[in-house]
C-alpha positions in Angstrom: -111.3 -93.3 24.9 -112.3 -91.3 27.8 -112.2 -92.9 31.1 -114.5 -91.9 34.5 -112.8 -91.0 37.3 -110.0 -93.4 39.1 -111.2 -95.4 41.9 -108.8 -93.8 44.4 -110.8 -90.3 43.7 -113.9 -91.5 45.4 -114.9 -90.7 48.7 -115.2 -93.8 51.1 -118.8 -93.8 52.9 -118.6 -94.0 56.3 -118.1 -97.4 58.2 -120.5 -97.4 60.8 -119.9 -100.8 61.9 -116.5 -99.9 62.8 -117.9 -96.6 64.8 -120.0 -99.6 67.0 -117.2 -101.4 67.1 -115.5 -98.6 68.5 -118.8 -97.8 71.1 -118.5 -101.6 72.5 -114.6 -101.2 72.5 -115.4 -98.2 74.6 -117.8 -100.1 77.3 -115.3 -103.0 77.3 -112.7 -100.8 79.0 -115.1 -98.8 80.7 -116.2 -102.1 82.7 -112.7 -103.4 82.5 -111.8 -100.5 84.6 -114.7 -100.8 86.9 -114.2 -104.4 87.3 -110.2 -104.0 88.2 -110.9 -100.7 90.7 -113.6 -103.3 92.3 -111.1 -106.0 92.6 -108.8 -103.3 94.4 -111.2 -101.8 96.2 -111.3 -103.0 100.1 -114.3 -104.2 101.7 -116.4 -102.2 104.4 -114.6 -103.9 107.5 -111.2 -102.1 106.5 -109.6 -99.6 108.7 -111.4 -96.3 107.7 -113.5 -97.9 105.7 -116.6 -97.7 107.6 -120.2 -98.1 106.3 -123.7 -98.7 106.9 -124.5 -101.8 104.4 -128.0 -101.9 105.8 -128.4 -98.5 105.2 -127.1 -98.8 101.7 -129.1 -101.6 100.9 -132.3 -100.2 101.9 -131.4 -97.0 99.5 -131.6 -99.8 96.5 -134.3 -101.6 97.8 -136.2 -98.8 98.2 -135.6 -97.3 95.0 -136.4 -100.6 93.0 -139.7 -100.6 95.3 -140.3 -97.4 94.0 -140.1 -98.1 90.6 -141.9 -101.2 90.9 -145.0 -99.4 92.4 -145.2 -96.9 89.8 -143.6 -94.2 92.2 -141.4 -92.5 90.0 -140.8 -89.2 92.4 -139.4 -91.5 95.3 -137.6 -93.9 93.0 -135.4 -90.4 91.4 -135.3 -89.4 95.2 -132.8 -91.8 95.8 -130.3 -90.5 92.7 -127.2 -88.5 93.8 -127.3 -85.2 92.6 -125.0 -85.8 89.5 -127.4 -88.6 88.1 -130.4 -86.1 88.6 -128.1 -83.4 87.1 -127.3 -85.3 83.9 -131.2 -86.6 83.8 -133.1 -83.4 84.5 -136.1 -84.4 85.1 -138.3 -87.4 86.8 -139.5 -88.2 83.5 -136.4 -88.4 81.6 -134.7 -90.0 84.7 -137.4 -93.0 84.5 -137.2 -92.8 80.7 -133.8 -93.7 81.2 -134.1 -96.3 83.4 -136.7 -98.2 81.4 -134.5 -97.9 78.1 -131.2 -99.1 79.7 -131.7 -100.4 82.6 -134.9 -102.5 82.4 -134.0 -105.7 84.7 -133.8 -103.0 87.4 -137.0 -101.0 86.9 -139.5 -104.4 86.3 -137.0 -107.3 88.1 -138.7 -110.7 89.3 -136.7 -110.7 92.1 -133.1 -109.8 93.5 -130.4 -111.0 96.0 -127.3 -108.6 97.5 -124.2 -109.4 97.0 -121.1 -108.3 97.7 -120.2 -104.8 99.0 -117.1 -103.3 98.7 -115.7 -99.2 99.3 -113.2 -97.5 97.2 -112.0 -93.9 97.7 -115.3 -92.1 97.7 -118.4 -94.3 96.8 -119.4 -97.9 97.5 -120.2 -100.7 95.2 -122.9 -102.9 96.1 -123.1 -106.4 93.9 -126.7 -107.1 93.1 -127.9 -110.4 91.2 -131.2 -109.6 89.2 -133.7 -111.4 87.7 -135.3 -109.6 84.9 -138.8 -109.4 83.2 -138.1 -112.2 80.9 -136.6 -114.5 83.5 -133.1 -113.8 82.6 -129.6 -113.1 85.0 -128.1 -109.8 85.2 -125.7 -108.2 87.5 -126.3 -104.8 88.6 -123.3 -103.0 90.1 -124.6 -100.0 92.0 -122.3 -97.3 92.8 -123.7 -95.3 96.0 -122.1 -91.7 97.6 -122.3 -90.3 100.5 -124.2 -87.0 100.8 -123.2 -84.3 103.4 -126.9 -84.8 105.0 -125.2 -88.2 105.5 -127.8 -90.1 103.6 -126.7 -92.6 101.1 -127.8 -92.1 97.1 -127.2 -94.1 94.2 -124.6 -92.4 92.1 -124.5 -95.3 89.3 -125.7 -99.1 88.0 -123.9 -101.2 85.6 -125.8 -104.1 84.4 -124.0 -106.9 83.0 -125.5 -110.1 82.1 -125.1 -113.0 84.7 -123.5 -116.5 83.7 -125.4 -117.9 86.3 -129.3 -117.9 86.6 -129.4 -114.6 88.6 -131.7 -114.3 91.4 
């Protein structure tokens, strides 16, 4: 009696839930390693460590006004050039930001936090209140420019335990 072929002779389909697995895996240890550079990071008032956090502040306030009003040329004015780099365009910038990064384009309101300096950026802490009324955490990542003007160079939005703003 003929047989069909073994069971070992099949190809496997692919496991995409293991490959999303893998992508959270990923953003775990990316935020993991954010979270423990912040925790070594020194704040402003160190010895060489010198910032304007008004300054810096205003760069994020600004750019969420922007977006808020519906100026998307100002609101990509404040990216560093690598964000406007990888983005190319004002239109794929604000695409972007309306995708991924939502509590920050359309928030109810938001508070500063804590701001810290490592190396060659800041991080400024910023609790958000989103669209829908819930708490995020928005850690902005800001360079210094050789015009000496401040631009945001990253966010990272995690949700808040607490009730954010």
């Amino acid at each position: 009696m003929a047989r069909g072929p073994a069971l070992a002779e099949k190809p496997n389909p692919p496991n995409y839930g293991n490959m999303k697995k893998c992508k959270t895996v990923g953003l775990a240890l990316a935020l993991t390693a954010l979270i423990v550079s912040l925790s070594h990071a020194q704040t402003g008032s160190g010895a060489g460590n010198s910032f304007d956090q008004t300054a810096i502040r205003s760069v994020i306030s600004g750019q969420i006004s922007a977006f808020k009003s519906g100026d998307h040329e100002r609101a990509y004015s404040y990216a560093a050039p690598s964000i406007r780099t990888m983005s190319g365009s004002v239109d794929r910038f604000i695409g972007m930001v309306k995708k991924g990064y939502l509590p920050v384009y359309a928030p109810r309101n938001y508070t500063f936090g804590e701001i810290r300096s490592t190396d060659n950026e800041v991080v400024q802490k910023v609790f958000v209140t989103g669209p829908q009324g819930k708490g995020w955490i928005a850690l902005y990542t800001l360079q210094l420019q050789a015009s000496g003007e401040w631009k945001i160079s990253g966010c990272y939005l995690q949700p808040d335990s607490g009730k954010g703003a």
